[in-house]
VOSE-390685 format. One record per residue (C-alpha): residue number from 1; residue in one letter; x, y, z. Coordinates in Angstrom, 2 decimals. Layout:
% VOSE-390685
NUM  A  X  Y  Z
...
***
This chain:
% VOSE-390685
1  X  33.11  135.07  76.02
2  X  34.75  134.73  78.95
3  X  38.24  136.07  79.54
4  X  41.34  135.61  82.17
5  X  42.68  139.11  83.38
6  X  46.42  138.83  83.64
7  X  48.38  141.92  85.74
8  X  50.96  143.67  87.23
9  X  50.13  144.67  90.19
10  X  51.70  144.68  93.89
11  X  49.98  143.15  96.86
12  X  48.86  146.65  98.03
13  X  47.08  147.08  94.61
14  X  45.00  143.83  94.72
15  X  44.16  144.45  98.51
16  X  42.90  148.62  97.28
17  X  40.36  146.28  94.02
18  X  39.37  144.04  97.02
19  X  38.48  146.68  99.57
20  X  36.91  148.80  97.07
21  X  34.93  145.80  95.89
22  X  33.83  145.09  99.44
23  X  32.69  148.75  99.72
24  X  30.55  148.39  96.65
25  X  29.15  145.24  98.02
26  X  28.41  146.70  101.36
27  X  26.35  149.41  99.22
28  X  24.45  147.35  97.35
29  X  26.28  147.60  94.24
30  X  25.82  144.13  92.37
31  X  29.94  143.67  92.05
32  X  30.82  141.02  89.24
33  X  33.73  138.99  90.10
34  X  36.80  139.11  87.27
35  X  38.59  136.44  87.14
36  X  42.24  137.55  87.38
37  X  45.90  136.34  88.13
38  X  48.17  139.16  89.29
39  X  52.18  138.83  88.86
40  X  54.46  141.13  90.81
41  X  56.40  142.00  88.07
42  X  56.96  141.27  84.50
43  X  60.24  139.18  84.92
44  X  57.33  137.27  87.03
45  X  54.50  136.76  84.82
46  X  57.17  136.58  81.83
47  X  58.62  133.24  83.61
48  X  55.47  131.30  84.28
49  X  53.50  132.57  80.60
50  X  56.63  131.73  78.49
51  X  56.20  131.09  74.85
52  X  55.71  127.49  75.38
53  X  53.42  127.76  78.39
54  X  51.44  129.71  77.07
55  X  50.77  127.49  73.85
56  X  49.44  124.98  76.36
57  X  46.69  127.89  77.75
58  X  45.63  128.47  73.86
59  X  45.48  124.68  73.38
60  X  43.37  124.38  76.32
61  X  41.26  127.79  75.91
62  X  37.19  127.03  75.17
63  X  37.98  123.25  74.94
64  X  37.19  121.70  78.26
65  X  39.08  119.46  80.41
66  X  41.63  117.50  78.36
67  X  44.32  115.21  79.67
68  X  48.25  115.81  79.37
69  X  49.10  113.50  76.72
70  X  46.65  115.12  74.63
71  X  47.49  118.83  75.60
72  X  51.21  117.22  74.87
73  X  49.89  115.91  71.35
74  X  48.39  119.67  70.62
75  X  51.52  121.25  71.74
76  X  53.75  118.77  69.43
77  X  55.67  118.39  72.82
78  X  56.89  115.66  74.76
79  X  54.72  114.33  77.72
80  X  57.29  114.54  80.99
81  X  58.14  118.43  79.73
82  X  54.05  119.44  79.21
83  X  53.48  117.52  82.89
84  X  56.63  120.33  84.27
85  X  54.62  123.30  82.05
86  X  51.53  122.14  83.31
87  X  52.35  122.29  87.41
88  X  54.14  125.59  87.00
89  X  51.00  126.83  85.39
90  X  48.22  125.29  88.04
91  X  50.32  126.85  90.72
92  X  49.94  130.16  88.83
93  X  46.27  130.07  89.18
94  X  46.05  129.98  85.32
95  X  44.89  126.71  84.44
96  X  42.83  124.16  86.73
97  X  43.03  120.36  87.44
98  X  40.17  118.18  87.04
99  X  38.81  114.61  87.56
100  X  38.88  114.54  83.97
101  X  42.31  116.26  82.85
102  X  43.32  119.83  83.05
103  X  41.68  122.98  81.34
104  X  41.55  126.60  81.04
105  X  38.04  127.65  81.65
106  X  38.19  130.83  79.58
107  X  38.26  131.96  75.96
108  X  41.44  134.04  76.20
109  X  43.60  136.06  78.39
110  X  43.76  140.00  78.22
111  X  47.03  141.32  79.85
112  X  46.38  144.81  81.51
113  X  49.66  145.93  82.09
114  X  51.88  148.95  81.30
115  X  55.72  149.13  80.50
116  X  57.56  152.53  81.03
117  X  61.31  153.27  80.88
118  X  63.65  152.73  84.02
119  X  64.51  155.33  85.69
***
């Protein structure tokens, strides 16, 4: 099964899993890539997975490319709205275009994040 890693993280955070990775590498550690999108915060990642957004990824997870009027037909959404959804979310990383349509080339998402109390 193959799964999206969703994050907090700041842009020092990713740079420390990419040097580290590197280091591995360099060692001759076999280093698996994860595939991951990172959000600086949660107000972030909140905005671009909303509800509705993110019933487009699970209508898309494990099926392939489809095209928008379909992923609109799955979603019991209109077309024009899905098309909006759909940009936000390919320049999020979290779904790709195709020749054939769009698709989420994973099974399902894990979100790795903590939430603490403000200070």
């Amino acid at each position: 099964m193959t799964t999206l890693i969703v994050r907090l993280s700041t842009i020092a955070d990713a740079k420390a899993r990419f040097v580290a990775a590197g280091e591995r590498a360099l060692a001759g550690e076999v280093v698996d890539a994860v595939p991951s999108v990172n959000f600086a915060s949660y107000d972030d990642m909140h905005r671009v997975l909303a509800p509705s957004r993110l019933a487009i990824v699970k209508a898309l997870a494990g099926r392939g490319a489809l095209s928008i009027r379909e992923v609109a037909r799955r979603v019991d959404r209109d077309v024009q709205a899905v098309h909006r959804d759909i940009t936000t979310l390919i320049n999020a990383g979290v779904i790709d275009r195709t020749e054939s349509g769009v698709e989420f080339p994973y099974d399902r998402i894990h979100f790795e994040f903590d939430v603490s109390a403000a200070a």
